[in-house]
NURO-886593 format. One line per 10 residues: number of its first residue (from 1); for each residue x, y, z of C-alpha. Coordinates in Angstrom, 1 decimal. Example, Ala and Ser with C-alpha at 12.3 -4.5 7.8 and 13.67 -1.06 7.14 Angstrom:
BEGIN
1 = 12.3:-4.5:7.8 | 13.7:-1.1:7.1;
//
This chain:
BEGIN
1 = 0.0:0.0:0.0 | 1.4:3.3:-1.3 | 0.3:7.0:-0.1 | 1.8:8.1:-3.4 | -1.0:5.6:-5.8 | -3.9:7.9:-3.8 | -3.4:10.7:-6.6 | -5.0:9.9:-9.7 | -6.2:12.4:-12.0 | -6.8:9.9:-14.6;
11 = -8.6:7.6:-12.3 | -12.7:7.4:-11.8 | -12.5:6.2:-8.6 | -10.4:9.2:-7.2 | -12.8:11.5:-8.6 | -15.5:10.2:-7.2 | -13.5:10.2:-3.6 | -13.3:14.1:-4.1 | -16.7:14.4:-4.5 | -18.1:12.0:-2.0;
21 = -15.5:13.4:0.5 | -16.5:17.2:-0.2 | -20.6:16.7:0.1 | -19.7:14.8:3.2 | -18.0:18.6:4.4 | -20.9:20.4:2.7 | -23.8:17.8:5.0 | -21.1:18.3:7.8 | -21.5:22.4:7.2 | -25.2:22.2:6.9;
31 = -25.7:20.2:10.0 | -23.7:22.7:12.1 | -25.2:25.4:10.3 | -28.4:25.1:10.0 | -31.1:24.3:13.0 | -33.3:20.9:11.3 | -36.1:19.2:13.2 | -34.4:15.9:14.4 | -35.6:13.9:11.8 | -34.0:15.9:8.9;
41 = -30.8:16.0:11.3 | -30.4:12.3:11.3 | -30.6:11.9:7.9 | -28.8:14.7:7.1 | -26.1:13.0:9.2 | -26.1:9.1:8.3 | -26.1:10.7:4.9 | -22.7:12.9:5.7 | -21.3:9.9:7.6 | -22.3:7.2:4.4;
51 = -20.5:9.5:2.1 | -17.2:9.8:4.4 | -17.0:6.2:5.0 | -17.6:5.5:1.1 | -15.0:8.1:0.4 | -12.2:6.5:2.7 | -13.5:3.0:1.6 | -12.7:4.0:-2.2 | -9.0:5.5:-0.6 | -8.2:2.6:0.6;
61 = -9.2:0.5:-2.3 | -7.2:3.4:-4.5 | -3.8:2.9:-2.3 | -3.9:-0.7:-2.7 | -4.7:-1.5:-5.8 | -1.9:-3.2:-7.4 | -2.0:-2.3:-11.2 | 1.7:-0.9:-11.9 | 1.8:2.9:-12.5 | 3.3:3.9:-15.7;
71 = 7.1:5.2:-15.6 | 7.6:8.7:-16.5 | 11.7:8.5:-17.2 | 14.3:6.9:-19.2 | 13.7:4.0:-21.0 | 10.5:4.1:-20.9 | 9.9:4.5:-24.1 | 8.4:7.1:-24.6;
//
């Protein structure tokens, strides 16, 4: 498991952990910002808490996955 294989622009997976990682911030900010009946609160929050657990799920699945990363230097023929 690499730190380094978590960046990947070219990758689906890693946008998708962007996004599910910034609306679990944005259901994070509107909990703590706006005052919700406690129904709406407790969705609002297994929703922000689904997303951040999703988001760390497809990190981890980004850092280990073990397809090689292509080399950027000499003799790699490009």
């Amino acid at each position: 498991m690499k730190l380094s294989r978590l960046f990947r622009p070219q990758d689906r997976r890693f946008w998708l952990m962007i996004l599910l990682n910034l609306l679990s911030a944005i259901l994070a900010w509107v909990l703590r910002t706006y005052p919700l009946v406690p129904l709406a609160t407790a969705v609002v929050a297994v929703f922000a808490l689904g997303n951040a657990a999703l988001g760390m799920f497809v990190a981890y699945d980004l850092m280990r996955d073990d397809t090689p990363e292509p080399a950027d230097g000499p003799g790699s023929g490009r």
